[in-house]
Every structure is written in structure tokens, then in C-alpha cells.
N, C-alpha and C positions, 0 to 999 in steps of 0.2 A: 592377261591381267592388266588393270590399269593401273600403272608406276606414275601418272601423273593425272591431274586433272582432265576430262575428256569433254567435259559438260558446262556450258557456261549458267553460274546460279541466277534462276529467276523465279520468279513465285508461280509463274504460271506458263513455263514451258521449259525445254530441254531443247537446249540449243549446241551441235557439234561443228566445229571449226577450228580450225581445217581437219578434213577428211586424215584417217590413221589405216590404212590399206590394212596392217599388221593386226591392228581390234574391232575388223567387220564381222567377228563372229558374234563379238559382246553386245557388239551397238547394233547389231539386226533384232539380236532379243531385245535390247532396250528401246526400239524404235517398233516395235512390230506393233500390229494393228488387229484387234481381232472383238466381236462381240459377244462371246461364248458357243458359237453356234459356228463361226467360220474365223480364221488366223492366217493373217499375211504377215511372217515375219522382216524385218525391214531393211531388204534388201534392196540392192540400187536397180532405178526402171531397168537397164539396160540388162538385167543377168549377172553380168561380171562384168568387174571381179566378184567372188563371196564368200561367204566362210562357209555357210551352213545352208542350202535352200530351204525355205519353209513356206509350204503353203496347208493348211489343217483342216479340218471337217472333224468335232467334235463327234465322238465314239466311233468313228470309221477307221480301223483297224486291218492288219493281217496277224494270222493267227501263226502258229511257230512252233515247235516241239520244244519243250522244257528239258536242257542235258541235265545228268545226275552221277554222277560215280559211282553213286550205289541207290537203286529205286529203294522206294519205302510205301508200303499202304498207306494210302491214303495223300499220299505225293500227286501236287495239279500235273496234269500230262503235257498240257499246250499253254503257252505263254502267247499274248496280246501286245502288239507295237503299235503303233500310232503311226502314222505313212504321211511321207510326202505325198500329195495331192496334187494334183492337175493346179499346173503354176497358171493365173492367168495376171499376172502381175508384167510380166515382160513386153518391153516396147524398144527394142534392140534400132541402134542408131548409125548409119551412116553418112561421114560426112563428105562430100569429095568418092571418094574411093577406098576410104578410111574407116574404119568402124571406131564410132567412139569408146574409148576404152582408157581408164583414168591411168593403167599403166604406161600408157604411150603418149606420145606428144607433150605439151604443159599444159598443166591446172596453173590457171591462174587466181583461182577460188572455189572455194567448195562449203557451202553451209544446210545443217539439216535441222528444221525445227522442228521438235512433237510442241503442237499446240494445245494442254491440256482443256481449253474452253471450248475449244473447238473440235478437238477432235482429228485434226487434220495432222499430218506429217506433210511438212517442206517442203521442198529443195531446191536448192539454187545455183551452179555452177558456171563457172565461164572456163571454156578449154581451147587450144587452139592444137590443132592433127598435125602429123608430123608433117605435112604437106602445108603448113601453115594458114589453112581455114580455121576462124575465130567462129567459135558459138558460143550462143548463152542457151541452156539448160533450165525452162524452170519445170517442177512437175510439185504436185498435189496431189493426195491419196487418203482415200478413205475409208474405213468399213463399217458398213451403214449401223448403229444402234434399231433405227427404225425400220431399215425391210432388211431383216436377217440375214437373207440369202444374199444382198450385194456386197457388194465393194467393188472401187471405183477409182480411177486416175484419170487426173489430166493435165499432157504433154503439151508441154511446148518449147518449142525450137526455136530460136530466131538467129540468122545471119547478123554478124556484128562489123563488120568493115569492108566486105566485098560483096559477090554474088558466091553463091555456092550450091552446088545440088545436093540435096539431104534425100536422105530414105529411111522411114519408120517401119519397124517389121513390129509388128501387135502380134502377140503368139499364145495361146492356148499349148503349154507343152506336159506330156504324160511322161513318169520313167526318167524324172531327169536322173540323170550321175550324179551321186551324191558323194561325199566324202564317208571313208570307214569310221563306223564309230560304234561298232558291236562288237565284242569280246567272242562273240558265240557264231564262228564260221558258215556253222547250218542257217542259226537267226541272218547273217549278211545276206547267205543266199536268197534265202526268201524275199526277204528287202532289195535286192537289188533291180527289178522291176516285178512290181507287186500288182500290176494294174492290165488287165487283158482287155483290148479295146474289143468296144462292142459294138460302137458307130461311130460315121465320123462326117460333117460336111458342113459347104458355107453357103452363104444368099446373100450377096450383096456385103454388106457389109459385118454380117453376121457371121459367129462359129459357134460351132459344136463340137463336144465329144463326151463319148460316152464309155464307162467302163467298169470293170467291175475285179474285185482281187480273187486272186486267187485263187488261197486257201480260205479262207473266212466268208467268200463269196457276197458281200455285200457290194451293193451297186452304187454309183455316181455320176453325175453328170454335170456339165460345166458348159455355159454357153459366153457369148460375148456380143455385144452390140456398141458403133463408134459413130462419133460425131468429127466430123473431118471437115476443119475450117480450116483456108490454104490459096495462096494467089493462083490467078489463073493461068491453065494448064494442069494443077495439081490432079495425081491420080489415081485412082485405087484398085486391087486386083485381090482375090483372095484362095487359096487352095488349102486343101486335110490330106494329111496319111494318117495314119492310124494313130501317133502319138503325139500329130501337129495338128491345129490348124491355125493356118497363118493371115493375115490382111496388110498386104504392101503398098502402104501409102509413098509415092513418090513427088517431089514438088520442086523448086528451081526458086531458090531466096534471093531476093536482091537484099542489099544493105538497108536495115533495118526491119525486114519482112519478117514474117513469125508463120510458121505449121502450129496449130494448136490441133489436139487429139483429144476427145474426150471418150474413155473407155470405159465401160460398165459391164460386170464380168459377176453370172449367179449361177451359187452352187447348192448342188443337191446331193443327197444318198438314202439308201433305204437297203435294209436287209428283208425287206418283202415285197416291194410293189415293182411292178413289169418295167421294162426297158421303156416302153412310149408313156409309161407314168413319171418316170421318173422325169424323162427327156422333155416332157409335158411341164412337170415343174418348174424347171429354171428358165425354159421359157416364157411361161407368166410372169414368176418372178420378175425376167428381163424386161418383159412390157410393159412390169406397172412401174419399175424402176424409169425404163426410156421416158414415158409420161410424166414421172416428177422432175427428170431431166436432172443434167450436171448441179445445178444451182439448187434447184430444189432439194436435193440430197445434202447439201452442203448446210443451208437453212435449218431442213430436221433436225441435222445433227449438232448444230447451235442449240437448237433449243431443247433437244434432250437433254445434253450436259450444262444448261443454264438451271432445266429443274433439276437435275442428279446435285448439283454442288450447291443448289439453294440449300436442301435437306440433309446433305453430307459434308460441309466443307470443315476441315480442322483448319485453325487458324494461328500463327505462334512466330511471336515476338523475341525476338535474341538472338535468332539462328536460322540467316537466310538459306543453309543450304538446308537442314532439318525443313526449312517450313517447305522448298521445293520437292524435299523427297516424297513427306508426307502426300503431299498433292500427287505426286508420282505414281506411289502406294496404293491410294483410292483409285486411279484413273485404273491402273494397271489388275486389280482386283474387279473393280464395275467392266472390263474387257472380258475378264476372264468365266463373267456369269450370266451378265446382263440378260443376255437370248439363249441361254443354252437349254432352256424350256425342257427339263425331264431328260435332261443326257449328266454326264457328270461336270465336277468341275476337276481338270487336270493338276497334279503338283504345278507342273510348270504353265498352265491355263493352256491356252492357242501358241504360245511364243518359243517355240521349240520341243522337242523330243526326247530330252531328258526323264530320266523314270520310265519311258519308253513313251511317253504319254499318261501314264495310269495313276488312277487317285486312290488315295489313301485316308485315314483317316484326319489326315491336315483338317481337308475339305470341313468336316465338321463341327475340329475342337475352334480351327483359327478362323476359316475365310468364311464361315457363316453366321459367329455371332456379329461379327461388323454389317455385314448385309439383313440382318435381321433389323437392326437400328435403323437403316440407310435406303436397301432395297428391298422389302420383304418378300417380292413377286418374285425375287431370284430365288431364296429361299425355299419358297413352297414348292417351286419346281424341280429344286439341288432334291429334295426328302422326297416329292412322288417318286425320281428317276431311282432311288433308293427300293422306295417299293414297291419297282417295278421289276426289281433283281430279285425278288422275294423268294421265286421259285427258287430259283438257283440256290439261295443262301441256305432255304430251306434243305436241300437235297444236300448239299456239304454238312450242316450240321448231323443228318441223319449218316449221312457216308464214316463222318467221327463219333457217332456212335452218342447224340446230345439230340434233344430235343428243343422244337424253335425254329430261331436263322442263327445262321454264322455266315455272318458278311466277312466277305474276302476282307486282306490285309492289304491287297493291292489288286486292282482290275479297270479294266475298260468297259466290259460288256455288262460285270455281274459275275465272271465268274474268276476262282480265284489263282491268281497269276504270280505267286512268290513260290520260289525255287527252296527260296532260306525259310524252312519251317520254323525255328524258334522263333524268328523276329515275324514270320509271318502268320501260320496257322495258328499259332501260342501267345498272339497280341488280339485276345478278345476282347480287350477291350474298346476296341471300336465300333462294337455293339453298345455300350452304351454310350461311348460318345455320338451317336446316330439320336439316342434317345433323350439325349440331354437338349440335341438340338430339336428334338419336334417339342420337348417341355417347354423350352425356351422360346421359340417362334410363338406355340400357341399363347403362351403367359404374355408376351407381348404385345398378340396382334387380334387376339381374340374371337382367331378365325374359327367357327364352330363348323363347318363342312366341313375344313381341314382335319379337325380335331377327332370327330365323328367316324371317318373314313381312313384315310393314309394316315393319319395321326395313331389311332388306339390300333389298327392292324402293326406295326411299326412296335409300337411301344407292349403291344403282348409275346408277338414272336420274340423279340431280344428278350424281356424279361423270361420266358420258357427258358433261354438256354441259360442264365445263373442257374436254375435251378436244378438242371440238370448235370450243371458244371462244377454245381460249390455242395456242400455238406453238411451238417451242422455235428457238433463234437461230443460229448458224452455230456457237457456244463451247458451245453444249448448255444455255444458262440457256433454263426456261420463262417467257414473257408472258403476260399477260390484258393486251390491249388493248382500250380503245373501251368501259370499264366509268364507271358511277357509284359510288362507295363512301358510306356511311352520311352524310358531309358533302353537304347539295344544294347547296352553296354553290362547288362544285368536279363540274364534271357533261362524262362523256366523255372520262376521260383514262387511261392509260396506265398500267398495274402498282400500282394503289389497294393499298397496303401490307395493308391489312385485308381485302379482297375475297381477295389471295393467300395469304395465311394462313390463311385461312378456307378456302378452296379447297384449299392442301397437307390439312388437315387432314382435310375431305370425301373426297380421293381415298385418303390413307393409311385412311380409315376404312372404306373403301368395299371395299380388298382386304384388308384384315385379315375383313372381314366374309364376303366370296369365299373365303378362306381357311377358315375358320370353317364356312362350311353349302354347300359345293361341290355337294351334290346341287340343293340351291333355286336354285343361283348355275345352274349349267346350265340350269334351264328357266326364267332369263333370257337365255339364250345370251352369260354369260359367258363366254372363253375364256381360259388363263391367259396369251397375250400382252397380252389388254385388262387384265388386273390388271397385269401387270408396266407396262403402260406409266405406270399410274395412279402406279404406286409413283416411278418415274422422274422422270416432272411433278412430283410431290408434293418429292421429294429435290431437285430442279434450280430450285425455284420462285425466281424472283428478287425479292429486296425491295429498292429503290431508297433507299440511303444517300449522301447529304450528308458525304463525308470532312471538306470543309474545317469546318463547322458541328459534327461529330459526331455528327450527329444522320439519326435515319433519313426518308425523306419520303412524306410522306400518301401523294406518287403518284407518279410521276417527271417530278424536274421541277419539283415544287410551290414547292422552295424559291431558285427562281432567279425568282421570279414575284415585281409589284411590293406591297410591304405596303400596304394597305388603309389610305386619307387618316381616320385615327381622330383627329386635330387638329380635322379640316374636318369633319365628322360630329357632326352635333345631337343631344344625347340623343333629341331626340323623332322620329328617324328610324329607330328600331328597330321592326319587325326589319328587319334593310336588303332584302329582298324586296320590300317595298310599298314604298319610295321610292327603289330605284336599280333601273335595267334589271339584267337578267340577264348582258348581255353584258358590264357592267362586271364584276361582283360575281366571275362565275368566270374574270375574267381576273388576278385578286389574291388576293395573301396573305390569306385571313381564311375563318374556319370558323366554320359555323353551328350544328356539333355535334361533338362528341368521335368523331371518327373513328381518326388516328393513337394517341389515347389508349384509346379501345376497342378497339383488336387489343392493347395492353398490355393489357387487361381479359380478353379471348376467350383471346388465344394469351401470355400471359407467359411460358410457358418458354422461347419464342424471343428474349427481349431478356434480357442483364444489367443488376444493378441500377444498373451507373453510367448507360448509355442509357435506361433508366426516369425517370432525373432529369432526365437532360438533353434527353429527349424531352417530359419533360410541362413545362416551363420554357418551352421553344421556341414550343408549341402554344398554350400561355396565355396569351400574350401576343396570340395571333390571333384566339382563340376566342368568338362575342360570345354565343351559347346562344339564339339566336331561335328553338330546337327545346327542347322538353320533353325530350328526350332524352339532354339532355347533363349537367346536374347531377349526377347519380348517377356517373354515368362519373367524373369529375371528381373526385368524392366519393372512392372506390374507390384513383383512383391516387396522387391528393394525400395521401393515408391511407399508401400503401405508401412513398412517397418520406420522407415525412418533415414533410409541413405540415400538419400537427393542426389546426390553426385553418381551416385554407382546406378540410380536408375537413368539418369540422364546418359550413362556412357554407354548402357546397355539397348537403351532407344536408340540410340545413333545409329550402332552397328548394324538391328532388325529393322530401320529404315533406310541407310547404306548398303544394305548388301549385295546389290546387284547395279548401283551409280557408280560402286567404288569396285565392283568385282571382287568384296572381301574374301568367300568361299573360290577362288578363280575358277567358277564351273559356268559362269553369266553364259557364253558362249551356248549353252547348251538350254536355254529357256531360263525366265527368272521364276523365282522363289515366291508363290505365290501367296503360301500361306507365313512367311517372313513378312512380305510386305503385308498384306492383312494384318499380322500383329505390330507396326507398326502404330495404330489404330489404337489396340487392343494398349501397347504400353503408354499412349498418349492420352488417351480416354478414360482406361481404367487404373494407368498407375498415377498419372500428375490427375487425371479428374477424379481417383478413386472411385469411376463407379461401377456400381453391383448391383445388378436384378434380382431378388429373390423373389419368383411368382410372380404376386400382390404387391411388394416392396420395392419402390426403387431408391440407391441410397449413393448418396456422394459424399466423399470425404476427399476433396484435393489438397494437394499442396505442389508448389511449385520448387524447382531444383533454382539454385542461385543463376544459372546457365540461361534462363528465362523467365522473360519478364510479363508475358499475359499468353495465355491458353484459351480459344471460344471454338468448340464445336457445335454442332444441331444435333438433335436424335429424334427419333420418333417411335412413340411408345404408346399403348392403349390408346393408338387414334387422335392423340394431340402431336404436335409439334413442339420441341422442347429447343430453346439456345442455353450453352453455358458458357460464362465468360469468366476465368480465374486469373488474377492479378496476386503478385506478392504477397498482401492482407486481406485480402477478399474476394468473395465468391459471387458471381451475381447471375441470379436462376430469370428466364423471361418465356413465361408461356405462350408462345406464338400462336395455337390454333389447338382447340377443343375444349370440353369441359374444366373445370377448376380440379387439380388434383394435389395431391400430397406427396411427399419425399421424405429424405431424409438427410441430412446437414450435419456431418459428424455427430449424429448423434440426435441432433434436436430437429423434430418433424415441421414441417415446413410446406405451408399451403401454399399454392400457386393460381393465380387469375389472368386471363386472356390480358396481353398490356399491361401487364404493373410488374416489371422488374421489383424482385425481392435480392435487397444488399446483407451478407452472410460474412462476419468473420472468421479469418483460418487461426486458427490456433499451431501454436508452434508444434514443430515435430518432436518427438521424445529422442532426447540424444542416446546415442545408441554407438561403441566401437564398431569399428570397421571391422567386419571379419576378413578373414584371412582368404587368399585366392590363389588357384593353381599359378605356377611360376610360367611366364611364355605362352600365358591364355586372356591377355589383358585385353578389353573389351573397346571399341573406340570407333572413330571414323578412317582410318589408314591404316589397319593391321590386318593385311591379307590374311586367310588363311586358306592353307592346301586345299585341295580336289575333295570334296565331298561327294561322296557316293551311297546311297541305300546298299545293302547285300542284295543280290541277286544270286 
């Protein structure tokens, strides 16, 4: 946990000084480097010291048996981990006769910058050995946005006051030792080396290895190529066993001399193509990386992230650390997706092994409407790798006895990997969150091959399984019974307000889509009864309202349920998961996350603004956020209602939560779809904006806390800036046709170059509702260990 500040505030980097041996678990996640496709978390060149090793390859996995106490039909058999990979990050140092090592001898300084415009990670040190040889340390690192497969460092040494002999050991290592951190003895086994070599050797300067796991048998391979600048005599030697291969650079500094390394290191896997295809791969890879060379990769990577932040950058006045997090937020989201081209995107992205690795439905409520705005190529490729698990989701839905797909609750490959069937099997609703986001991508980008294809295949199988899953009652209202909704704190109950909303939406989406491309829709053996009935569900959906309260309820039912003893309730008993049974917890009032206030989030146009107040009033008072999830949400409505202040405290905390280690789990990978909704509460609660389809509408207002708000988005093929000050709002359509919005209320054309000036009307004042005691929202209020069930 961070007990103090670790991070120096700047707008546009993350700067640690002096080094804290004690939170290299936190600050590897916070430093790690990855493109969606490959993750070096940010460890020091040398190995060690470290908390956590990480190096990743996006859906490369070993597979595990799921324990049970008691089996059940229809229980997943084998569970998916996510593995440490073939480390090629390491360039182990010796000084003298000394191995550099920050535990020994003195630091005389030690600084690491993540360069958000660049892309680059730092470092800078000056240490003297306990044999009293002085070095300065600098190295740089990268991992490429533009060729997938690299990543990259470059070392260098330099002698500071004497002569000294150095030696660089560059290592490609498999199987490293990793620290315990599985609850599941059989799961440790497995993970403890996961990786059976298959080849192994060097050429000059070059290594290889090759390997493949064990159980799950997918293959990988990892090669390395060095540029060795060094006075004369400097020189190089290289050899492999089976989980090394190493290149020993040797050299002899005089005072002031420098070894500089430059090492370029590409990976590959595949669950089908042969050992010399693969081995073939990263070789390429390696050569067209060698050919752009050190500099040139450096270059790229400027100017990807010069266009990435042309079109994404939020910008915010009042609050230099907010405006750094923010920026933190996007960087660490566009890492987490950028290249991950049709693989998923992880809870915690490349930056550690928490959740084991496996995505959830985060991926599509939180971390994909931002890249929809921002990057929509990430997007189109997060929804194909979707339905490319098609088989699989189809074959679970049919195994439970439902027609359709049932996309897992949690998975790596596609298939489904939650042990906890309430919170897992029984949360279908991330079948329509899957379908919300191809409505939404397509409404935005007007991709018609998308639409055509992966889109309407996508949006008929989810819609199948409502159908099959809900009812309709003797008065013609439809059910969804026996569901989880986004709250795990309320698990198996009956018409989840948000699961049916989300589901009207999916089915309406589903025949407008049948409608739309009727030839493709037939050789789904769509027929226009299955649309119409879609349409009928969709129209008849029941949402369970509290007349006497006024208010509408999570589920039905929820609000005759006893309120949660928050008198009798120890601060130090959060999250109430680790210290009350389950049977209590979902037998009362109290939410773990923003669920009845997330379908205000997802589906707004189905509430008016007085049930908006008095829905999110009612909820906040129950709501204790033992989930990352919920801040943002929170952020979002309390923004639209009218409490500036509560949504400013609530933004803090979903863009905090992994700078301040609020959750203290940072160590273990950050919070992806948190930080995405940092975004989401910036954008949509102080910008209040909302897509509907054809509609795009803004309604900002700013919290006293700050004083101007300007993001970009991109939307039906223009380029949009908004820039919101205190009393005004100001719209400036950077690139595409003339279009239309909507300005609380009054529609509002827009022209290439003519900023349009918009006044905000004041908020309607509104009491402050009441909030759990020992749950107060902020930038400095830790909170315990957050864990999903497993």
C-alpha cells in the first residue's frame, strides 16, 4: 500500500524518487509496458530485487483443474491462468566482482520516469559496490505500439571515477521462480514451471528459445538481437540450456567510458502452427525490428502516441494530480488494447496476473465505450475475438439447456472459467453487455462489413438466449429469472433491472439488425417470427418498481429485503465478502457495486430525470464499492443528478486507484476497466455525454473542484473538441461533415472551424443523500484486498 506519496505530479509523466524496495510490487504494475498483444511489467533491468516477475503474451495460458467440494452439472472442469512468459527484459550487471544489486552497497540515486508521450520508461541511477566502484545506470524501454511482437531496451553503463571492469549478462530466461500467490496447491503446481522447452540456441549475437506449456499445449517462442557499443577490447560470448539463453557482454571502463546495449527481444505463440513456424515468426519479427533499429522504434513510438493523444486527450484545470491520473488512465487502457488484434482484453490488461489473467464483462461495459470514441480499431478487434469464442459460448448455452451463446463470466480462451456459479454462470448479463457494444461501435463508426458480419452474427445468438432464458407471464409482462446482475452482493434473483434493460436493448438491436441485412440474417436461420418475438420481449420487458418508495428496484423484491446492520459494521470489515458469509450479505439491503445506478448509466433514456434522483439517493445510501467498479458509475450519475461534489470525489477515487493503491491489490496488475472509467466519469458525468444511435447529446456541468474540462471524440467520421468552463460550453468541429447534437436540451448544429459558445444552466439543487458510514469516497482512503470469488 502506498502510506505516502510515491509519484511526483506532472501532466505528462510519472516520475518515482527515490526508489521504495518495500512497493516494487505496486510500481512494476504502475510502470509496466505492454501493447495488448505482449506485457513487460516494470521491473528493474537487472531481475532483482522484485516483487512480482511479469512478462505476458495476450491469451497464452496453462490450463488447471477447477477444485469443488461438491461437483454440480454443468460445473466448468478446468480453469485458465495467464503465465509468466519467457522474461527477455533481463540484463543482470556486474561491477568489479560485484553484481549490481540495490540491496548492497549505496544508492546514491535512483529515478524512474513512465513518459506518457513517449512511451518510454526511464531510468536513471548512480550506485557505488561494496568494493567501492561508482556507476551510473541509465537504461530505456519500450514496447513497440507499431511492431507488435517487439519490445526493447537500451543499457548503459558508464564508469564514474575510476577504471572498473563491468559485465552485462542479456538473458532470455523460462520458469523463472516466482513468488506464491495461488490459494489452489494443485493450480501452484501447475504454474510452477509451465513451459517445456522445445529449442534452444544462439548466433552471434542472437538467441532463441522455444517452448510450449504443458497442459493447454500452446507454443511460443522468444528470440533476441543486440547492438553492443563499447571501448576497445569489449566482448561478446553467447550460450542456451534449455531455459536460458544468455549473451555476455564483457568491457574494462575507464572514468568516464560507457557500454551502451541496445536489445530488441520478439515474441510469438500460437495454439496451431508448427515449432519452425512459430520459431520463423519472431525471427522476422526480429529483422524488421533490427532494420528500424534502436532509434527508429523510439520515433514510431512518438508518433503513435502524438496521434493517439491528438484524438484522446482529456484535459482539466484545478487538479494537477486528477489531470495526471487521467492521462495515466488513457495511456494504461490504449496499452492494454492497442494490438491485441482479436485476443481479449485482460481485467488487469498485460500488467500483471491478477483475475488470473481473464476477462470479464468489465471489457465491454467500461474499457470499450472509451476506445470506441478514441480507438475504434481496438474495438472491432476486442468484438471479432468475441466471436470467435462463438463455438464455445454456443456449446455452454446448449450444455444449460438455453438456446444461443452464453459467453462465459470469466475466460481466457472462450471458455468458461468461474468456479462461483452464482456470480459466474447466473450473470448473463454479459451477453448483452457484448451486444450493447457492437450497437454502440456500429452507431458510432458506421462500419457496415462490421455490421453485416461479426456484428448481426454477435447480436442474434445473445438475443436466442433472452429468449430462451425469460418468459412472458399470463398479462404478457416478460421475466429474466434466476439471473445475477452487475451487484455480486445480490446473486439469483429475479428481473435484475439492469440485466432487463440491457437485454430489451440486445433483442431490439438484434431485429433492427435482421431487418437491416435479411440475406445474412437467413443464413442464420433467422425467420421473421424469431424477430418479431424478439421485438415483443423487448417492448413487454418488466422492470420492478417500488410505487410506495418511488423508486425503481435493483431486482424484484430488493427493496422489501432487510437493510444491511452498517451501526454494527467495523470499518475494518470491508469488503464484507472476507468477513460475513454470503448467505447473509445476499439476503440484505446493501450493494457491492453500482448496479440499479449503472442501467441509469447503460439505458438513461428509460428513466426520467426525477427517478434518476431519487434512484440514485436510495442506492447510496446501500452502496459500500468493495468492487472497482462502482466509483465511476457513481461519478457519472451523481454528475447528472446534481452533486458536483460527490461526483468530483467519486472521479478521484476511479482515477486513483491504482497511483494511490486505494484497493491495496495494485501489486497484483491495475484496474483496467477503473481506470477506463475514469473517462467514462470525466466525459460523461462533468461532460454529460450520451449517444443514443443517431443522437449525440451533452449536458455538462462542472463540480466547484474545477475550473475547465476539453476532451476530443470521434464520432460518425468527424473529429469533435469539447471544452467546458464554469458558464460555458464550447463545441468545435475539427474534421468531417456539418452535424448536429444536443446542448441540454437545445439541438445545436456544428461546422468544420466555427466553434459554437453554449451556456450551462445551473444544477437543480438537490440534498445530499445519505452514504454507508466508513465508505467515504476520496483520493487517500485505502481500501482492503479486493478479490473476485473464485
Amino acid at each position: 500500500m502506498f502510506t505516502e506519496p510515491c509519484f511526483s505530479v506532472d501532466h505528462w509523466s510519472l516520475k518515482e524518487s527515490p526508489l521504495k524496495l518495500d512497493l516494487l510490487p505496486q510500481s512494476e504494475s504502475v510502470f509496466a509496458l505492454a501493447n495488448g498483444h505482449l506485457g513487460w511489467r516494470g521491473n528493474l533491468d537487472e531481475g532483482e530485487p522484485h516483487g512480482i516477475p511479469g512478462s505476458y503474451l495476450n491469451g497464452l495460458y496453462e490450463a488447471h483443474p477447477l477444485p469443488y467440494p461438491e461437483g454440480g452439472y454443468g460445473y466448468p472442469e478446468s480453469g485458465q491462468t495467464a503465465i509468466n512468459v519467457t522474461n527477455g527484459k533481463v540484463l543482470r550487471l556486474l561491477v568489479g566482482d560485484e553484481p549490481f544489486d540495490l540491496r548492497y552497497g549505496r544508492l546514491h540515486s535512483h529515478e524512474r520516469t513512465l513518459d506518457l508521450r513517449s512511451g518510454l520508461l526511464l531510468r536513471h541511477c548512480e550506485w557505488t559496490s561494496p568494493a567501492g566502484s561508482t556507476v551510473r545506470v541509465h537504461s530505456t524501454r519500450l514496447v513497440s505500439f507499431t511492431q507488435r511482437a517487439i519490445a526493447a531496451v537500451a543499457y548503459e553503463v558508464e564508469a564514474v571515477d575510476a577504471p572498473v571492469r563491468v559485465v552485462v549478462q542479456s538473458e532470455l530466461i523460462a520458469n523463472e521462480q516466482l513468488p506464491a500467490v495461488s490459494g489452489d496447491p494443485r493450480t501452484a503446481a501447475v504454474l510452477e514451471s509451465p513451459l517445456e522447452s522445445e529449442e534452444n540456441r544462439t548466433m552471434g549475437n542472437r538467441l532463441l528459445l522455444v517452448h510450449s506449456t504443458r497442459m493447454s499445449k500452446l507454443r511460443m517462442a522468444t528470440a533476441a538481437d543486440h547492438t553492443v557499443d563499447g571501448p576497445a577490447g569489449t566482448r561478446t560470448s553467447s550460450e542456451s540450456t534449455a531455459d536460458v539463453a544468455r549473451l555476455t557482454v564483457t568491457s574494462r571502463l575507464g572514468a568516464g567510458e560507457k557500454l551502451r546495449i541496445e536489445k530488441l527481444v520478439a515474441y510469438g505463440w500460437s495454439g496451431t502452427r508448427s515449432l519452425p513456424a512459430v520459431r520463423d515468426q519472431v525471427e522476422a519479427a526480429l529483422a524488421a525490428a533490427s532494420s528500424t533499429r534502436w532509434e527508429g522504434l523510439v520515433e514510431e513510438q512518438r508518433d503513435y502516441l502524438q496521434d493517439f493523444w491528438a484524438r484522446s486527450d482529456v484535459e482539466v484545470d484545478g487538479d494537477d494530480e486528477l489531470q495526471q491520473a487521467v492521462r495515466f488512465a488513457l495511456f494504461h487502457v490504449l496499452q492494454a488494447g492497442a494490438r491485441a488484434e482479436q485476443r481479449p482484453i485482460p481485467g488487469k490488461g498485460l500488467t500483471g496476473t491478477g483475475y488470473d489473467g481473464h476477462t470479464f464483462w468489465d471489457t465491454e461495459t467500461f474499457v470499450l465505450p472509451l476506445l470506441t470514441y478514441t480507438s475504434p480499431g481496438a474495438v472491432v478487434e476486442a468484438l471479432r475475438w468475441r466471436q470467435s469464442t462463438l463455438a464455445a459460448a454456443r456449446n455452454r448455452a446448449r450444455q444449460l439447456g438455453l438456446r444461443g451463446a452464453a459467453f462465459p463470466w470469466r475466460t481466457i480462451d472462450g471458455s468458461e472459467c468461474s468456479a462461483y456459479w452464482p456470480a459466474g454462470t447466473a450473470a448473463f448479463h454479459i451477453n448483452a453487455d457484448i451486444a450493447d457494444s457492437v450497437i454502440r461501435y456500429v452507431s458510432a463508426t458506421g462500419d457496415e462489413d462490421f455490421a453485416r458480419s461479426s456484428g448481426l452474427e454477435l447480436l442474434v445468438e445473445t438475443a436466442r438466449l433472452w429468449m430462451s432464458l425469460g418468459h412472458h407471464d399470463q398479462r404478457g409482462a416478460f421475466h429474466i429469472d434466476g439471473v445475477t446482475g452487475p451487484d455480486e452482493y445480490s446473486a439469483i434473483v429475479n428481473d435484475n433491472t439492469y440485466t432487463n434493460l440491457m437485454a430489451a436493448r440486445n433483442l431490439r438491436g438484434a431485429a433492427h439488425a435482421v431487418d437491416r441485412y435479411p440475406d445474412e440474417a437467413a443464413d442464420l436461420s433467422v425467420e421473421d417470427e424469431e424477430a418479431a418475438a424478439w421485438r415483443a420481449a423487448a417492448e413487454s420487458m418488466h422492470v420492478p418498481y417500488n410505487a410506495d418508495l418511488g423508486v425503481h428496484e435493483q431486482h424484484a423484491g430488493s427493496t422489501d429485503r432487510q437493510p444491511w446492520d452498517f451501526a454494527a459494521t467495523h470499518p475494518d470489515q470491508y469488503p464484507l465478502m472476507f468477513n460475513f458469509p454470503y448467505f447473509d450479505i445476499y439476503r440484505k439491503q446493501v450493494v457491492k457495486q453500482a448496479d440499479l445506478v449503472l442501467a441509469m448509466c447503460t439505458c438513461g433514456e428509460c428513466f426520467d430525470a426525477e427517478h434518476k434522483a431519487r434512484n440514485f439517493g436510495y442506492y447510496e445510501s446501500f452502496t459500500v464499492r468493495d468492487s472497482s467498479l462502482s466509483a465511476c458509475c457513481q461519478a457519472v450519475l451523481a454528475a447528472e443528478v446534481g452533486h458536483g461534489h460527490m461526483a468530483y470525489e467519486y472521479a478521484i477515487e476511479a482515477a486513483l486507484i491504482d497511483l494511490n493503491d486505494l484497493h491495496m491489490n495494485t501489486r497484483d496488475g491495475l484496474h483496467i476497466a477503473s481506470l477506463a472509467g475514469t473517462w467514462m466519469a470525466l466525459v460523461g458525468g462533468f461532460g454529460g455525454m450520451r449517444h443514443y444511435e443517431d443522437t449525440l447529446v451533452f449536458a455538462p456541468r462542472l463540480p466547484q473542484e474545477l475550473s475547465r474540462l476539453a476532451f476530443h471524440m470521434n464520432i460518425w467520421g468527424r473529429s469533435l473538441r469539447v471544452e467546458i468552463t464554469a458558464g460555458y460550453a464550447t463545441y468545435l468541429l475539427l474534421t468531417g461533415e456539418p452535424m448536429s447534437m444536443c446542448h441540454h436540451g437545445e439541438v445545436v448544429t456544428l461546422a468544420v472551424g466555427s466553434p459554437t459558445r453554449c451556456p450551462i444552466p445551473d444544477a437543480p439543487a438537490q440534498p445530499s443523500p445519505d452514504r454507508p458510514p466508513n465508505c467515504r469516497p476520496g483520493r487517500g482512503s485505502p481500501r482492503r484486498e479486493h478479490r473476485r470469488p473464485v
